[in-house]
N, C-alpha and C positions, 0 to 999 in steps of 0.2 A: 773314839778312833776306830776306825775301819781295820779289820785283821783278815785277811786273805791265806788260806794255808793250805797245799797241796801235800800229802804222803802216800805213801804208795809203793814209791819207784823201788829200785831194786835190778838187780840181776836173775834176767830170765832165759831159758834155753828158747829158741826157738821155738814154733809151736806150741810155746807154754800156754799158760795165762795169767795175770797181773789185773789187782782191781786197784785203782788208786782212788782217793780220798779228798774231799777236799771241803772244809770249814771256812765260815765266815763268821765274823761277830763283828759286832759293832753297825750294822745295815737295819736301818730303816727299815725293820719288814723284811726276814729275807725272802719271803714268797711275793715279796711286792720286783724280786732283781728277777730277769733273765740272765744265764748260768752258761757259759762255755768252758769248752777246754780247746787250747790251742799246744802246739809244738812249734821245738826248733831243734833242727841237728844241726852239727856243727857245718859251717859252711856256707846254710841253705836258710833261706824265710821263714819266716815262722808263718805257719799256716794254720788255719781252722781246722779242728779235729771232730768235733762234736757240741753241739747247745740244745740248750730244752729249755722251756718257754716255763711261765711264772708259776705254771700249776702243774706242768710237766707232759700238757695235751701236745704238745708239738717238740718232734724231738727232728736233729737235722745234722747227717753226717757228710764228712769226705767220702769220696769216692773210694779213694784208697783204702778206708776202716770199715765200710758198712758189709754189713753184715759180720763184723768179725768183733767190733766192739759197738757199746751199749750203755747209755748212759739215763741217768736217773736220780731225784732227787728226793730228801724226805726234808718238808719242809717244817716239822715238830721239832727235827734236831738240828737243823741251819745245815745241812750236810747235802756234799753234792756228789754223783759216784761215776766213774767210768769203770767200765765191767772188759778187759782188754782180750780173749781168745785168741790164738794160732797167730802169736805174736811173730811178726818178720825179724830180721834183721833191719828193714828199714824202717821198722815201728822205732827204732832206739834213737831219743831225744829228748829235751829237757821238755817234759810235760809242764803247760801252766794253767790256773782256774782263774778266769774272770767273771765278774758282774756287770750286768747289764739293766739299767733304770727305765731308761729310755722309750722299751717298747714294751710291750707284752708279748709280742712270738721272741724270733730269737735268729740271728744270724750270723752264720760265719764267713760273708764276703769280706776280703781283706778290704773294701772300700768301704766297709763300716764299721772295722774294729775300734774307731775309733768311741763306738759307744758304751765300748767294756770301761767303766771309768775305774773301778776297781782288781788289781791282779795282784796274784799269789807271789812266791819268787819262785818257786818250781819245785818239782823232781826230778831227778834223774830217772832214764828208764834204758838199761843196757839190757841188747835181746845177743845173745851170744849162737853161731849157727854151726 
């Protein structure tokens, strides 16, 4: 059975910074998944945040997050990481970790999420300003 598990979240000031966590067990290979993280605040879509491809060569962020978070995976420990800096108030939303079989790079167009077959059930992540 497939185990998808995001931690991390928390309560952060502004500006701060938050690294969240996220394990998979039960994957066929987890260097065989490409690895995203997506959000959603309350209200609004949940949108692509960040993914990195099978062996970690190709990494692809939002507009909104680059250069502010950084994401990264070790694929000895099934473990996938997003590294968050100078966290907004609009960074706050329930982080999730998906897997992705499908391809080898890795995409966060909402017209292909649907190849994350695998997701976590989230974090929260309250950035306080």
């Amino acid at each position: 059975q497939v185990q998808v598990m995001e931690s991390g979240g928390g309560l952060v000031q502004a500006g701060g910074s938050l690294r969240l966590s996220c394990t998979a067990s039960g994957l066929t290979g987890f260097a065989n998944y490409s690895m995203g993280w997506f959000r959603q605040a309350p209200g609004k879509e949940r949108e692509g945040v960040s993914c990195i491809s099978r062996r970690g060569a190709t990494t692809k962020y939002a507009d909104s997050v680059q250069a502010r978070f950084t994401i990264s995976r070790d694929n000895d420990k099934n473990m996938l990481y997003l590294q968050r800096n100078s966290l907004k108030t609009d960074d706050k939303a329930m982080y999730y970790c998906a897997a992705d079989r499908s391809r080898s790079g890795c995409t966060l167009a909402d017209t292909e999420t649907y190849r994350y077959k695998y997701w976590g059930q989230g974090t929260q992540v309250t950035v306080s300003s």
